[in-house]
C-alpha positions in Angstrom: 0.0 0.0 0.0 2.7 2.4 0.6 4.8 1.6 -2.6 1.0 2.0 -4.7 0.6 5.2 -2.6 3.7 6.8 -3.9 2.6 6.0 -7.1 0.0 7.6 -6.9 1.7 11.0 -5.9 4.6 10.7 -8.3 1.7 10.4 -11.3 -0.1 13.7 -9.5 3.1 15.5 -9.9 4.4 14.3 -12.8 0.9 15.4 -14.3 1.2 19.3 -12.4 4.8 19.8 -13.7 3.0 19.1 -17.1 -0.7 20.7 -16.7 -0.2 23.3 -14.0 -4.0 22.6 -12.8 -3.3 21.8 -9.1 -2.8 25.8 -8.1 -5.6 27.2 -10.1 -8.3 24.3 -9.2 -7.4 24.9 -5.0 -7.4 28.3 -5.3 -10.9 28.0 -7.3 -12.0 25.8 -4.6 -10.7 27.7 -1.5 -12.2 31.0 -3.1 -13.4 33.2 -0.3 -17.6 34.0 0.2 -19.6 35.8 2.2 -20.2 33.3 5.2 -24.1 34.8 4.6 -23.6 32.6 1.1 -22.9 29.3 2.4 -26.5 28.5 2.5 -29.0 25.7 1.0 -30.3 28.9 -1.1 -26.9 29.0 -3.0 -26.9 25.4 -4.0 -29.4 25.2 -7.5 -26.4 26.1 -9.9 -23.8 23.6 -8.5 -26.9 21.2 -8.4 -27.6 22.5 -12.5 -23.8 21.9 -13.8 -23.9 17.8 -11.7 -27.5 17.4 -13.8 -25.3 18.9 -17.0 -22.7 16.2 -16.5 -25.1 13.2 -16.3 -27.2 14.8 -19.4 -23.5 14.6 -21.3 -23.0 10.7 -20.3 -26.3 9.4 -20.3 -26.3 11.3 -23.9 -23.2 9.7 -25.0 -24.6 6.8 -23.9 -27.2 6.8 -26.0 -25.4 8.1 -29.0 -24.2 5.0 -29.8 -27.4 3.0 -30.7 -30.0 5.4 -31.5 -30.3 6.0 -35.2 -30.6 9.7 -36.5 -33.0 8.9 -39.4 -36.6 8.8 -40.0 -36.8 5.2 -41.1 -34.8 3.7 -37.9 -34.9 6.5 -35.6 -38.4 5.0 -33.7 -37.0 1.4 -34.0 -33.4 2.5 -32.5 -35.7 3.8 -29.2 -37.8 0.9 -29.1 -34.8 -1.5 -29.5 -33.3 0.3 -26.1 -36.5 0.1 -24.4 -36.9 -3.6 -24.8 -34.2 -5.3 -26.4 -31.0 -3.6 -24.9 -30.4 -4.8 -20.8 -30.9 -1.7 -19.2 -31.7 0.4 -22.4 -34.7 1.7 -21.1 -33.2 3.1 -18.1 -30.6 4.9 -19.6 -33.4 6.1 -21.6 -35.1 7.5 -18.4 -31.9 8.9 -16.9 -31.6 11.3 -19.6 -35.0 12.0 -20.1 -36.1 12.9 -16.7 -32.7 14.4 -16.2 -34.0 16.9 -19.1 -36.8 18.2 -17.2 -35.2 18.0 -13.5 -33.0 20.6 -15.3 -35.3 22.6 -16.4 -36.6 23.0 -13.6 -33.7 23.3 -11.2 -32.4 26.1 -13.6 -35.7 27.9 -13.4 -35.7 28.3 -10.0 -31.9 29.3 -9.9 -32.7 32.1 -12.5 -36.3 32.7 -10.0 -33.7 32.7 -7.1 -31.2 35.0 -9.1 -33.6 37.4 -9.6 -35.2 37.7 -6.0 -31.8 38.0 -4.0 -31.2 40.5 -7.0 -27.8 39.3 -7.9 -28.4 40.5 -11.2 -27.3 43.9 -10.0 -23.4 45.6 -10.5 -21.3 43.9 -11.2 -22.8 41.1 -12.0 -25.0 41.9 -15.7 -23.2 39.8 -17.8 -23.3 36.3 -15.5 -27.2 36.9 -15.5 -27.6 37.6 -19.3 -24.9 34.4 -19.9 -27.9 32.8 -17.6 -30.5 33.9 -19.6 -28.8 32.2 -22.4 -28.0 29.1 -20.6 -31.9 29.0 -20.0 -32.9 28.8 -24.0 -30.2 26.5 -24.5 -31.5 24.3 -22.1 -35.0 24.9 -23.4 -33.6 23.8 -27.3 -32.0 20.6 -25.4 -35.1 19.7 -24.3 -37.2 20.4 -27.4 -34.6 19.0 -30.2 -34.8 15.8 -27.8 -38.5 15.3 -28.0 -37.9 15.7 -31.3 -35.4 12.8 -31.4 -38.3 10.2 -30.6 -39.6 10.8 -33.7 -42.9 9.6 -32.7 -46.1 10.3 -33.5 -46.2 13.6 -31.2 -42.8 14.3 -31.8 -43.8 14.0 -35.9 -47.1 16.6 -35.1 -44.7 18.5 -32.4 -42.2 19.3 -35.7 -45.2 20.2 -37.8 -46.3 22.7 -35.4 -43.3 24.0 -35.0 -42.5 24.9 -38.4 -46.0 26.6 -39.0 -44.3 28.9 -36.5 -41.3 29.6 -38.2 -43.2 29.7 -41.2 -45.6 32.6 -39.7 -41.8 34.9 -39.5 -42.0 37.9 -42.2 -40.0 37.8 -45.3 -37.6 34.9 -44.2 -40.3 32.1 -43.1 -39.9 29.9 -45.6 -36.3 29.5 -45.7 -36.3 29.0 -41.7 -38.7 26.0 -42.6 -36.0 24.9 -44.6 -33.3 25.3 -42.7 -35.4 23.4 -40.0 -36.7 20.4 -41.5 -34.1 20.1 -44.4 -36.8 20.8 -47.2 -40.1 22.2 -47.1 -41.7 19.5 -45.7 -41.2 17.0 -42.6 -38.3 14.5 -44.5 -35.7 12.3 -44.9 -33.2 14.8 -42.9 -35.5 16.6 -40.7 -34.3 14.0 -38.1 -30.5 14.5 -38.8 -30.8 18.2 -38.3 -32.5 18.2 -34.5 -29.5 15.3 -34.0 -26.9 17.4 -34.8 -28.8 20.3 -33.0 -29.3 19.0 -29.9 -25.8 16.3 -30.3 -23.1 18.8 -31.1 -24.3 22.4 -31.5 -26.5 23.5 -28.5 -24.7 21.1 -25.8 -21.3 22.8 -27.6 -22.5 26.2 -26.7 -23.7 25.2 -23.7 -20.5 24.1 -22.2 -18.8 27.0 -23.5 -21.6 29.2 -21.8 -20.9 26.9 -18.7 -17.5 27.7 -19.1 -18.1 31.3 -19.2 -20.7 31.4 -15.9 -18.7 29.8 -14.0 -15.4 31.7 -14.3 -17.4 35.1 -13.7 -18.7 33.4 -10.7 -15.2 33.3 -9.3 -14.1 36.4 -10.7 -16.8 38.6 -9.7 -18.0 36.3 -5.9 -20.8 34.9 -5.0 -23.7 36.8 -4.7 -24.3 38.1 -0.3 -27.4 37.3 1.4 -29.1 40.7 0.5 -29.8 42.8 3.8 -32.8 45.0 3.9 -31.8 49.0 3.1 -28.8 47.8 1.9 -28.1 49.4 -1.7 -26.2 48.6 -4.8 -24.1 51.4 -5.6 -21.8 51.4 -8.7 -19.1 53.6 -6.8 -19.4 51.8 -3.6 -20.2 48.5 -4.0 -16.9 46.6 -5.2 -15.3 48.2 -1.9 -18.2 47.2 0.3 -18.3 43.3 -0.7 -14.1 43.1 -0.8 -14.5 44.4 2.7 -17.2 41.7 3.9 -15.5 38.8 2.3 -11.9 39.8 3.7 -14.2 40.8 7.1 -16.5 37.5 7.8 -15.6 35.3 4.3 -15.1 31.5 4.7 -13.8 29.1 1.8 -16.2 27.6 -0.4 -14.6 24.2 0.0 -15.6 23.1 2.7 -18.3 25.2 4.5 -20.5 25.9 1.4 -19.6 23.1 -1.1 -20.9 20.4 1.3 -24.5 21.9 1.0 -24.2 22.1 -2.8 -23.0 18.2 -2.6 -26.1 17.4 -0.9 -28.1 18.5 -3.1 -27.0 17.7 -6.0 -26.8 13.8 -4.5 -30.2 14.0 -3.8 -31.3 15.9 -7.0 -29.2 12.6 -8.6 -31.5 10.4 -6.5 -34.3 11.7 -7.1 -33.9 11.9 -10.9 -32.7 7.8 -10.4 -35.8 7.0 -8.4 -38.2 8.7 -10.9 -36.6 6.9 -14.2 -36.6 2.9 -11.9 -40.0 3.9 -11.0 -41.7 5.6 -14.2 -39.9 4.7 -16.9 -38.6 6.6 -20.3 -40.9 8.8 -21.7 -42.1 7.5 -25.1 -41.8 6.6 -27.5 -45.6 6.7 -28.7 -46.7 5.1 -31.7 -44.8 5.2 -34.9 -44.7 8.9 -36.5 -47.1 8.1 -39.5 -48.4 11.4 -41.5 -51.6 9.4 -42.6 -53.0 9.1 -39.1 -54.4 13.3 -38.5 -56.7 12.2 -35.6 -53.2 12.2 -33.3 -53.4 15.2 -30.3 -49.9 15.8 -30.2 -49.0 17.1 -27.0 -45.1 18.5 -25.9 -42.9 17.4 -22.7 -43.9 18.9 -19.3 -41.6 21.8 -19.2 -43.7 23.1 -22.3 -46.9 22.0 -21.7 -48.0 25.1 -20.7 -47.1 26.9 -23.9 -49.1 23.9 -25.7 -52.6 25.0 -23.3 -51.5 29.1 -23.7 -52.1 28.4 -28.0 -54.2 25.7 -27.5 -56.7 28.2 -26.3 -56.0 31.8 -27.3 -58.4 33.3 -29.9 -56.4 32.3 -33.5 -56.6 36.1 -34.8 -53.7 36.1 -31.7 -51.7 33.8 -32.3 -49.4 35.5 -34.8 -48.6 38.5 -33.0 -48.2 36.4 -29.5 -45.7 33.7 -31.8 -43.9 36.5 -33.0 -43.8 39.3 -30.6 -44.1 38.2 -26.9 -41.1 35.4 -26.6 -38.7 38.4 -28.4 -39.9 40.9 -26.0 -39.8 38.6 -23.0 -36.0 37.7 -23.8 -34.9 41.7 -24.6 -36.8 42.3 -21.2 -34.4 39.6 -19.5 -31.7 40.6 -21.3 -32.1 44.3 -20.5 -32.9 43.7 -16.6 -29.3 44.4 -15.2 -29.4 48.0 -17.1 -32.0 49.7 -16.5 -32.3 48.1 -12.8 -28.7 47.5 -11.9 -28.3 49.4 -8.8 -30.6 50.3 -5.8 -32.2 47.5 -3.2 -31.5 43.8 -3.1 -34.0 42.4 -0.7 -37.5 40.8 -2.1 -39.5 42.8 0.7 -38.2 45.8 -0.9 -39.5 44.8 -4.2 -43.5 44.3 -3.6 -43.1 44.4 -7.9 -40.5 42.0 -8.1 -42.3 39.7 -5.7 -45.6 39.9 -7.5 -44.5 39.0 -11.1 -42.7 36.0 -10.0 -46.1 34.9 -8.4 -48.0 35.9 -11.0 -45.4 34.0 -13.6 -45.1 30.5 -11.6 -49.6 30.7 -10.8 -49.9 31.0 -14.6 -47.7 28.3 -15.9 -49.1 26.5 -13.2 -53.0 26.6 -14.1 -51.9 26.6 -17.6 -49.6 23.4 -17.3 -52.9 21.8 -15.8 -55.3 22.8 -18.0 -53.2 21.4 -21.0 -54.2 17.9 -20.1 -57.5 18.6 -20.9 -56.6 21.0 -23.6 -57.5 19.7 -26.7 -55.3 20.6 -30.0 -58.6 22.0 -31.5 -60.6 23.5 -29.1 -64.0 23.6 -30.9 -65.2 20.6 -32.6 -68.5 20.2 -33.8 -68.2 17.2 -36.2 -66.6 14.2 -36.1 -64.2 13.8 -38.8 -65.4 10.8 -40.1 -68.9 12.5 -41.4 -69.6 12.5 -45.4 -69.2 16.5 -47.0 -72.6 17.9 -46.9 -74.6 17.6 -49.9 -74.5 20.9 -51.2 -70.6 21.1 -51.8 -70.8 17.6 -53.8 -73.9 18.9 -56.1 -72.8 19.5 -59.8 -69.1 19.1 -59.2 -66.9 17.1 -61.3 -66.0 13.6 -61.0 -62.2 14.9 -60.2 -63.7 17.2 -57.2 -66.2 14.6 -55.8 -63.0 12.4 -55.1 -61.2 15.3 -53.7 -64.5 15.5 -50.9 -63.7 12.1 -50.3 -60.3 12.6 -49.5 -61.2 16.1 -47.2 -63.1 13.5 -45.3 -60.6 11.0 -45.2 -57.7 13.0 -44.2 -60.2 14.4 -41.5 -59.4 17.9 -42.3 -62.6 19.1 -40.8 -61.0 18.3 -37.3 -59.5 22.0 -37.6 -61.4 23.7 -40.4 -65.9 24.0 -40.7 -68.0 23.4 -43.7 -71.1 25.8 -43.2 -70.3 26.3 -39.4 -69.7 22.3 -39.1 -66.2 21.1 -38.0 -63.9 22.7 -36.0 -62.8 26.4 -35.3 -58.8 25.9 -35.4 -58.4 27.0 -38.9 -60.3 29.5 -40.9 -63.8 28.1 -42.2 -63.5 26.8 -45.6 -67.0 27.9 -47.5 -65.4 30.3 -49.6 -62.1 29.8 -49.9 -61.4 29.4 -53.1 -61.9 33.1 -52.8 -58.9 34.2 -50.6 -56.5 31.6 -52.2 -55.5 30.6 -56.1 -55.1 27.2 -57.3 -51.6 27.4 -56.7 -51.6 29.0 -53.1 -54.2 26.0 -51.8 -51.4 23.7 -53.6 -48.6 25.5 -51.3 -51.1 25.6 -48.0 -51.6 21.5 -48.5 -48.3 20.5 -49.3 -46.2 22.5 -46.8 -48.2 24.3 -44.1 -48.4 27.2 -42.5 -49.7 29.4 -40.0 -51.7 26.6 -37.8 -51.7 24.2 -40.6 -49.0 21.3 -41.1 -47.5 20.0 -43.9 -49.4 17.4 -45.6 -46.5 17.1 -48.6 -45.3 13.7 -47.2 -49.2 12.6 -46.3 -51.2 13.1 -49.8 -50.3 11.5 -53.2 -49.8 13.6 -56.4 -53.3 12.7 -57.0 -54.6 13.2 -53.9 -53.2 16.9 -54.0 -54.8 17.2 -56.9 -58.1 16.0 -56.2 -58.5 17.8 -53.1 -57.4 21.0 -54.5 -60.1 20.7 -57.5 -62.4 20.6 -54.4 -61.1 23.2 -52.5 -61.3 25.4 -55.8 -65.6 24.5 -56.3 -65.6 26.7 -52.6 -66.2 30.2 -53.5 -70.4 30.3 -53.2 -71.4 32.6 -55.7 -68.3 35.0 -55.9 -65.6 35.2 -58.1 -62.8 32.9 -57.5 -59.5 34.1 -56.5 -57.2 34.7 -59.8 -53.5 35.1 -60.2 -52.5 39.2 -60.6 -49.8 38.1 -62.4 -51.9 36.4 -64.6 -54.5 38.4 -65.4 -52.2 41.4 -66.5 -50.7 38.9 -69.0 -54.3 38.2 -70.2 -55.4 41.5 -70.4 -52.2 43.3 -71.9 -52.9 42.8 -75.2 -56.1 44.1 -75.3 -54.3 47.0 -73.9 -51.7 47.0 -76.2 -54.5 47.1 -78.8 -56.5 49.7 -77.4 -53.1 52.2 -77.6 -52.9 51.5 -81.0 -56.1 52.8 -81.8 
């Protein structure tokens, strides 16, 4: 034992002459707090960079069976679940690690922002946590994404309508997204190599970053009632309190922060032995519209907030509230950055957080009974009324049949029958030309998903020759383009006389 104990401290040395790691790690770890700071308050981001770590393993873990493609992507899951020993729990590890995550770095950001240790110095370790926050949001969602089942299948269809609804560059984000216009081939390689290599890569890096200012700048006091942040003063102040009544972080704050995180590791163990990997549901198959494709748990919320907001709002909402919400984050340390710490000082600060955590709350349970369309007054299986089949052409009648086959009256009405998620189809073959209602089926938009990958050339063209009959007694919708080339040489005439 002695001769193997030498050993072992000619290797550490050896390595240290080399490396040089031994100094800046103990001085990292010895770094002096506020004692106020050694508390079970502080211990959410240590517990956040443990759950990081087992995301990477558990991750690599699973790298090297599942199958980043839409033919074997489903059967690669399946094949852990039930034919690899112990698949299926690695499968849980990482999964409920995702949303433990989440969560754990939602209530460091909520505990962040109460203790108000977003203040001088400190603005750019909380916007570098913002960021850390929507990159641990995209894990989450490219992972869904990676089941490839039938809501992950719906989940991507959704979620290009939204990128689709951006002004002037929509379309291309669809492509960039999904690797085409429609859900394909290497829609599933692009969320791998998202959520694989680029998000975790920035993520360290961001890691990296936050944790290096951390030991730069200190570790956030206990904030003190009438105690103020002042840009001149402050710096002074906290050298003076550390140097005063500081302790080490190793040990007498880094043994609360190992606690936790074993038991945030535990917990996260005993939920995947006792419930299992989440998914995945049945096969993604494009044909089968009756699916109600619902998200993870962290977002289920968002899926109630759409799920029931009038559709006239969804647009602006999609488009305008996250980018305000994230410049309002983002800005927080500026235009608030000095002044009082403590949350009983902060009856505003205080109320949004409550108002915030209620909300996702009710909404997060009301998206188990949310429905994904919220009024439905038909069942999908019913024949076209009569009147839309009367005097059309053989070509048209089939395209009815396949409007009621592909259930399409689960989001859009006929004469006030079907559901209210889509705009109510009577007429229009007046807002839309043949070859926009080719464009709307084939690769979404707005509410509407892609059905490119779920009709047949002649289905598409079936179905449009319907949709074109629905115009009542207006005029159908024409081409501009078209009609100037039709008309300009009766123009051309008329000059010439």
């Amino acid at each position: 034992m002695p001769g193997l104990k030498q050993t072992g401290l000619d290797l550490y040395h050896w390595l240290d002459r080399r490396l040089g790691l031994a100094k800046p790690l103990i001085e990292a770890a010895e770094h002096p707090i506020p004692r106020s700071s050694a508390s079970w308050w502080y211990v959410f981001g240590s517990a956040a960079s443990v759950i990081l770590v087992l995301q990477v393993m558990t991750g690599i873990l699973l790298a090297l069976v599942y199958t980043p493609t839409a033919r074997d992507a489903w059967n690669s899951l399946n094949f852990l679940n039930h034919g690899l020993t112990l698949g299926w729990f690695l499968r849980a590890l990482h999964g409920w690690g995702s949303d433990f995550m989440i969560a754990i770095v939602l209530i460091h950001m909520t505990q962040v922002f109460m203790f108000g240790a977003y203040k001088f110095p400190r603005e750019l370790t909380w916007i570098v946590g913002v960021f850390l926050l929507l990159m641990t949001l995209g894990m989450a969602f490219t992972g869904q994404v990676l089941r490839f089942d039938q809501d992950a299948y719906w989940g991507v269809g959704i979620g290009a309508s939204i990128m689709a609804r951006v002004p002037w560059i929509g379309s291309q984000l669809v492509h960039l997204m999904l690797g085409g216009p429609i859900i394909g081939a290497t829609t599933v390689s692009r969320f791998f190599t998202l959520h694989v290599f680029v998000i975790p890569g920035i993520l360290i890096a961001l890691v990296g970053v936050h944790v290096w200012m951390v030991l730069h700048l200190g570790i956030n006091e206990w904030p003190m009632p009438g105690r103020l942040v002042r840009k001149s003063t402050y710096v002074q102040e906290y050298e003076a309190e550390v140097h005063k009544d500081g302790v080490p972080f190793v040990p007498d704050a880094a043994w609360a922060d190992a606690l936790f995180a074993a038991a945030i590791l535990l917990t996260i163990m005993a939920c995947a032995l006792f419930f299992g990997p989440i998914g995945p549901s049945g096969p993604p198959d494009p044909t089968i519209i009756q699916t109600v494709p619902k998200p993870d748990l962290p977002f289920m919320w968002i899926y109630a907030l759409f799920a029931l907001m009038p559709p006239k709002l969804e647009t602006p909402i999609l488009l305008i509230a996250p980018i305000v919400a994230i410049c309002i984050m983002l800005a927080l340390p500026f235009y608030a950055g000095e002044g009082e710490k403590h949350w009983s000082r902060r009856p505003v600060a205080v109320l949004m957080v409550m108002v915030i955590a209620v909300s996702i709350a009710i909404f997060t349970q009301l998206a188990s009974k949310s429905p994904w369309s919220p009024v439905m007054n038909a069942w999908s299986a019913d024949a076209v009324q009569p009147e839309f089949i009367k005097g059309r052409t053989p070509l048209a009648r089939r395209g009815a049949v396949v409007f009621q086959l592909m259930q399409c009256r689960n989001c859009h009405a006929l004469d006030g029958v079907g559901g209210q998620r889509g705009p109510e189809l009577n007429r229009v073959a007046t807002r839309l030309t043949e070859s926009q209602l080719i464009n709307q089926v084939l690769q979404g938009g707005g509410n509407m998903p892609a059905y490119g990958s779920a009709l047949s050339p002649q289905q598409t063209t079936a179905l449009v020759s319907f949709l074109e009959t629905l115009h009542g007694n207006e005029r159908p919708a024409q081409d501009a383009s078209q009609e100037l080339t039709d008309s300009q040489p009766m123009q051309l005439l008329g000059g010439r006389e």
